[in-house]
LUMNUMAR-524081 format. One record per residue (C-alpha): z negated, y, x. Coordinates in steps of 0.1 Angstrom, whole numbers, padded with zeros to 4 digits, always signed. Layout:
// residues N
ZYX
...
This chain:
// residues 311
-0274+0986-0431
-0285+0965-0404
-0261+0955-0375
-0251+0924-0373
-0251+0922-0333
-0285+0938-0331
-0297+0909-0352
-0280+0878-0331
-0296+0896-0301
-0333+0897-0316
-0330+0863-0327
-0314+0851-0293
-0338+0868-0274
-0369+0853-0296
-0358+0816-0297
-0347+0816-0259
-0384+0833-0250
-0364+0860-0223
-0337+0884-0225
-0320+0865-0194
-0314+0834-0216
-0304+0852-0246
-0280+0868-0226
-0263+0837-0214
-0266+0822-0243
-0243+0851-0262
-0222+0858-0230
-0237+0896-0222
-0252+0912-0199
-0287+0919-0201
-0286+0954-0207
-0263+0947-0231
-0290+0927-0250
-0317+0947-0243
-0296+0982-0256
-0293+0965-0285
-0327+0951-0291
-0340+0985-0285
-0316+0999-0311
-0328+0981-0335
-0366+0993-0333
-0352+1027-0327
-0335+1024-0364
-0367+1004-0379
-0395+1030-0361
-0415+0996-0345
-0414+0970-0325
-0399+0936-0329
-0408+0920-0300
-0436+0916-0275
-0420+0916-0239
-0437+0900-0211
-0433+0865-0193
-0422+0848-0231
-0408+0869-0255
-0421+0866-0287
-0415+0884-0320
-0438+0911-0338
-0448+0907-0376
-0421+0930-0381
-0394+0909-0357
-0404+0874-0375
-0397+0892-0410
-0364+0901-0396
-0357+0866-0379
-0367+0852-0414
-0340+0877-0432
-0314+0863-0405
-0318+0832-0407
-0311+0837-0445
-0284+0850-0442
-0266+0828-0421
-0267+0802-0442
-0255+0824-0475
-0224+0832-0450
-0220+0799-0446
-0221+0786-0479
-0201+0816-0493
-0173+0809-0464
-0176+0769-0477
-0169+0779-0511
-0141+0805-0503
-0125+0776-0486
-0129+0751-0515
-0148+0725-0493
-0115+0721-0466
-0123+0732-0431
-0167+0729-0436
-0183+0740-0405
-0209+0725-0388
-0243+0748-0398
-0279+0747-0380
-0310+0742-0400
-0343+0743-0382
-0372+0722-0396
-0406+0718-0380
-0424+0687-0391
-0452+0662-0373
-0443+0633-0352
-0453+0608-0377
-0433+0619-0404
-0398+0626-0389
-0390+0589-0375
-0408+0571-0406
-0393+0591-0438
-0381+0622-0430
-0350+0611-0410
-0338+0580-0428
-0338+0602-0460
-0323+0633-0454
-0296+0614-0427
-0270+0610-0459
-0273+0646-0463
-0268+0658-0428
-0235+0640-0425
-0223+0647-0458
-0225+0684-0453
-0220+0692-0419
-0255+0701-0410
-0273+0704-0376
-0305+0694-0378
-0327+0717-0350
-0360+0698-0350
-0393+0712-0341
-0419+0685-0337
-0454+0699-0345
-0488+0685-0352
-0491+0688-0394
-0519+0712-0395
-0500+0739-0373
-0460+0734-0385
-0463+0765-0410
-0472+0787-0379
-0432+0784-0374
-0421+0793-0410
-0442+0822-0405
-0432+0837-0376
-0395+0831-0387
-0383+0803-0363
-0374+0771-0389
-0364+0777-0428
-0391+0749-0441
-0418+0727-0427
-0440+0702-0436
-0474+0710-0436
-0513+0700-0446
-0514+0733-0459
-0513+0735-0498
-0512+0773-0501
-0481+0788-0504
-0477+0815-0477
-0458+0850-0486
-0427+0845-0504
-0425+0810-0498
-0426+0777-0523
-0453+0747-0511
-0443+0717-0526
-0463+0686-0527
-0450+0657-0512
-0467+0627-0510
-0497+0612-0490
-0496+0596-0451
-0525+0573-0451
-0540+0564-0411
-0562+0536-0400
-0581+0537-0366
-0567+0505-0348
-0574+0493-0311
-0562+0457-0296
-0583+0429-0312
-0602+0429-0273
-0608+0467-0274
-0622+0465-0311
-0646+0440-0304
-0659+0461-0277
-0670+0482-0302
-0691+0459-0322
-0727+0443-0318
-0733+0409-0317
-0742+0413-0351
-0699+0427-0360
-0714+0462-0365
-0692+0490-0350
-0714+0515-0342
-0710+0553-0330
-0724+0547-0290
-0703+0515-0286
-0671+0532-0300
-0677+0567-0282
-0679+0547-0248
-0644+0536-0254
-0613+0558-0243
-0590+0573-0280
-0554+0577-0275
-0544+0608-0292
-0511+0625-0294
-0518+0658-0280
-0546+0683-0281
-0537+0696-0317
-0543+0660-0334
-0577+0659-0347
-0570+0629-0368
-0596+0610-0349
-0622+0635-0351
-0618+0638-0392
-0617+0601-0392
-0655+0597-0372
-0668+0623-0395
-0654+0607-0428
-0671+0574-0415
-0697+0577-0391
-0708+0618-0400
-0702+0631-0367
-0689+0664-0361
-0682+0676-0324
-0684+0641-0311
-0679+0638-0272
-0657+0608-0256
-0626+0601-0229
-0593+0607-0242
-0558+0602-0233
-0531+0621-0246
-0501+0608-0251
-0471+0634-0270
-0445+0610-0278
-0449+0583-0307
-0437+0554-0288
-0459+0561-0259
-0485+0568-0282
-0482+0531-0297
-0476+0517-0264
-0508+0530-0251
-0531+0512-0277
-0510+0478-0278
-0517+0481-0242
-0557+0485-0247
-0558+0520-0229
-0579+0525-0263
-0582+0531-0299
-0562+0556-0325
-0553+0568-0355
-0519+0548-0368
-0498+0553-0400
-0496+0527-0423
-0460+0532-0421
-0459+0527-0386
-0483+0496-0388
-0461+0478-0413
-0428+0483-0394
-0449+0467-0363
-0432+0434-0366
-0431+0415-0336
-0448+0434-0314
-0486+0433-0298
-0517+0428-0325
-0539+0456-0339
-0564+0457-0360
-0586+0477-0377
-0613+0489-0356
-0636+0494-0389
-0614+0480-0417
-0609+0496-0447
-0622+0530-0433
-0589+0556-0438
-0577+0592-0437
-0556+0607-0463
-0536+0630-0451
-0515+0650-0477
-0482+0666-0469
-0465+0694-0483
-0430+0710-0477
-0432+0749-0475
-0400+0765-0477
-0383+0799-0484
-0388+0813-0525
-0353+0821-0529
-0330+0797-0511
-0297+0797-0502
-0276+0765-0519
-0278+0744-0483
-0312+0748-0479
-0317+0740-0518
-0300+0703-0512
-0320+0701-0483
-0351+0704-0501
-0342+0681-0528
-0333+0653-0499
-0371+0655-0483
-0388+0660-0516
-0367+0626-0526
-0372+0609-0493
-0408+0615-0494
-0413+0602-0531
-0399+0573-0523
-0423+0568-0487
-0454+0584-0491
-0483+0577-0520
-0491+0601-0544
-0509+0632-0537
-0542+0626-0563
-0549+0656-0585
-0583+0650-0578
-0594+0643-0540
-0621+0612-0544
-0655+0626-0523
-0657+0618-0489
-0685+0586-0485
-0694+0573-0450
-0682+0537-0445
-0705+0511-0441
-0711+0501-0401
């Protein structure tokens, strides 16, 4: 049997990255923590975490931090039910999703949820290509994710389809065309992108769906937080890759356009959660798999080729 306190500490110890703030956080010394840590691998026979400046977990540890997460929310259904609904407590589920996603569909459509069960919601915000890096090491019970594959005991459901356009100010985008009203690869690269951080490489699948470049070299400002992000290009500081979602809820604010019109990225989104969920976790599911049917387009069964764009 594993011990229960052994298995707060591990998982205080990896989400607070240090010992010293896992041990505030559960009001203990840090030999206290540490004791039990180390009784844990003493009882397993390996590690669970790496120690050094961040903590982090081992294979092993995330397996375990998957496994408690679990089974904090069956103790929390199971207490639910014991009660017959009166007296709910509040529960945590961590999520990680991408920026784009969690203020244009996720949110509205799981909110109903949230409030209607008593559920935290403990966000991670990561770029869409790297989200499942956190179900995998144990830290969140689902994410949404480009990746189709369904990692090791874990369900990926297809969700729908977040469709970007490169936009600049209507000054910026002209700056990028000939005389002629061709935009062409050495105008464009002499031009700044905004892009959201160093992960996003939306811009760089978007120049070799259109133009063919691969590697290409140009200025860049990053900019981590959506509003900024948006701010940024309405202020001309360059051009970047906006959802449509985003672009239609743009009313009243600053112009952009299409810096080569009609030239998108498709970027399809799947949820990867836990095979065998507890009943929380289930309805949460069922809220983003709802929300996103109702947002996003279809995923197509069969991705149309890639074809350069004419410029």
């Amino acid at each position: 049997m594993l011990d229960a306190r052994q298995l707060e500490a591990l998982a205080a110890v990896v989400e607070h990255g240090s010992f010293t703030a896992a041990a505030q956080a559960l009001a203990l010394t840090v030999a206290a923590v540490s004791l039990r840590v180390k009784a844990l691998e003493a009882q397993l026979g390996q590690r669970l975490v790496v120690r050094g400046k961040t903590v982090r977990a081992t294979p092993a540890g995330q397996a375990l931090l998957a496994h408690v997460k679990q089974v904090q929310l069956m103790e929390a259904d199971l207490l639910e039910r014991l009660a017959g609904g009166a007296g709910q407590r509040w529960q945590s589920v961590p999520v990680a999703i991408n920026a784009d996603s969690a203020a244009a569909w996720f949110l509205p459509g799981v909110a109903p949820l949230l409030a209607r069960q008593r559920l935290l919601l403990d966000l991670t915000i990561d770029d869409q290509d790297h989200t499942h890096e956190l179900l995998k090491n144990g830290s969140v019970i689902g994410c949404v994710t480009t990746r189709a594959d369904a990692m090791r005991g874990c369900v990926a459901e297809p969700l729908g389809v977040m469709r970007y356009r490169c936009v600049a100010t209507p000054a910026l985008a002209a700056r990028a065309r000939t005389p002629q009203g061709r935009v062409t690869p050495h105008r464009l690269l002499a031009l700044p992108a905004v892009i959201f951080n160093r992960k996003d490489a939306l811009q760089d699948v978007w120049l070799a769906q259109h133009f063919g470049l691969r590697g290409a070299r140009y200025p860049r400002h990053f900019m981590p937080a959506v509003d900024a992000f948006e701010r940024a290009i309405e202020l001309g500081l360059g051009w970047g890759m906006v959802p449509d979602m985003h672009l239609q809820a743009r009313a009243d604010r600053p112009e952009l356009t299409e810096v080569l019109p009609g030239a998108v990225v498709d970027v399809a989104l799947y949820w990867q959660h836990w095979e065998r969920e507890p009943p929380t976790a289930q309805r949460l599911t069922r809220a983003i798999r709802d929300a996103a049917r109702a947002a996003l387009r279809p995923i197509p069964t069969e991705p149309p080729a890639a074809r350069p764009s004419s410029v």
